[in-house]
C-alpha positions as CSV (number, residue, x, y, z in Angstrom):
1,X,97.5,5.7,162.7
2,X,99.4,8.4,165.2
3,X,100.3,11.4,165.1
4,X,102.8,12.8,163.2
5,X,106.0,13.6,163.9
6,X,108.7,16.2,162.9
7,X,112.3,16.0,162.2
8,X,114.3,18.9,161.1
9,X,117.9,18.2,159.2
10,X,120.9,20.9,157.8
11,X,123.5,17.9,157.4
12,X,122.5,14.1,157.0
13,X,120.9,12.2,159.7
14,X,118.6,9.6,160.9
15,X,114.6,11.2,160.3
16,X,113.2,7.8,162.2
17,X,115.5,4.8,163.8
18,X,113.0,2.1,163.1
19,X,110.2,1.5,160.1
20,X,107.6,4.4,159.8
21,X,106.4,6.4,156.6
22,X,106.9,9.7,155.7
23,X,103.9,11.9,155.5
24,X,105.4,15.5,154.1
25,X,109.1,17.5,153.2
26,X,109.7,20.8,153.3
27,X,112.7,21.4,151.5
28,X,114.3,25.0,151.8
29,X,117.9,26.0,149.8
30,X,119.6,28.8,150.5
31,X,122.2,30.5,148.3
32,X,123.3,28.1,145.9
33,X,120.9,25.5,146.6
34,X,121.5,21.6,146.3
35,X,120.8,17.5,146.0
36,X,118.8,15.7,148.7
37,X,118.0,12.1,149.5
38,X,115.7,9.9,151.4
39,X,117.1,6.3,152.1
40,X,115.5,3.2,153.5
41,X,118.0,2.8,155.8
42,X,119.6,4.2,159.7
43,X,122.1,5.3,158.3
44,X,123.7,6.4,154.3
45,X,124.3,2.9,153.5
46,X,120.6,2.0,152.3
47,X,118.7,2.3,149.2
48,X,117.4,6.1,147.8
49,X,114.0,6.1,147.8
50,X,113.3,9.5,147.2
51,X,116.1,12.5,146.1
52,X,115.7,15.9,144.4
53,X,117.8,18.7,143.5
54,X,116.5,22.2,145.8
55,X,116.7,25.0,143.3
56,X,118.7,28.5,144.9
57,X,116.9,30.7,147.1
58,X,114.0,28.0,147.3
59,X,111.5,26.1,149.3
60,X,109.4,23.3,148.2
61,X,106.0,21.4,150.0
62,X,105.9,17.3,149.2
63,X,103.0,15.9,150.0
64,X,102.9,12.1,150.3
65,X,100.0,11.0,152.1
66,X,99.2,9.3,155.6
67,X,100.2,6.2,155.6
68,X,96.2,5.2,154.9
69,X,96.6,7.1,152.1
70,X,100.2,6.2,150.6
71,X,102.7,8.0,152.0
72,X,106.5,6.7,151.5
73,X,106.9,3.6,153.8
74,X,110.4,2.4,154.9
75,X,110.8,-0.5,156.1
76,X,114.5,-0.2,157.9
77,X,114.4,3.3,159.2
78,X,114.0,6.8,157.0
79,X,117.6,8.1,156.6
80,X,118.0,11.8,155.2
81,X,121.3,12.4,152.7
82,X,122.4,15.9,152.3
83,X,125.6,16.5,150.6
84,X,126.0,19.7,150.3
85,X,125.6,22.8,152.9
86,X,122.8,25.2,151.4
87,X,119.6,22.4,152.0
88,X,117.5,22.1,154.9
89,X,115.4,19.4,154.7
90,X,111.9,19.0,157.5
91,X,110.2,15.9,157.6
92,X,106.7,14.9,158.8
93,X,106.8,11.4,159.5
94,X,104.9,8.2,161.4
């Protein structure tokens, strides 16, 4: 299975270059808070599979599994989308 990985993100960027899933997000907004998105891609071209809107002042725990227990597999790579500048989005991943 392996171990897990971390990949912390203020501005969009690649989480994993190649197929994996993702395990867990911490999602923290600062002062006005603000949209998110997980793609299926390397890059911002590829399908959301995942996107939520951080609340102001916030930070929230997902919990998606291992990947023998679910967990959000991407076959292409695991792209993070953040559009704004208030969002920091950290992601356990294999």
């Amino acid at each position: 299975m392996g171990q897990v990985s971390t990949a912390i993100l203020s501005s969009d960027g690649q989480i994993k270059a190649t197929s994996g899933t993702l395990v867990w997000l911490v999602v923290s907004a600062a002062g006005t808070g603000g949209a998110w998105q997980i793609n299926n891609s390397t890059d911002d071209s590829g399908t959301d599979v995942m996107s939520g809107v951080a609340p102001a002042n916030s930070m929230t725990h997902i919990y998606l599994g291992m990947p023998d227990k679910g967990g959000l597999y991407c076959k292409s790579g695991i792209y993070c989308d953040i559009p704004g500048t208030n969002v920091t989005v950290s992601a356990g991943y294999v």
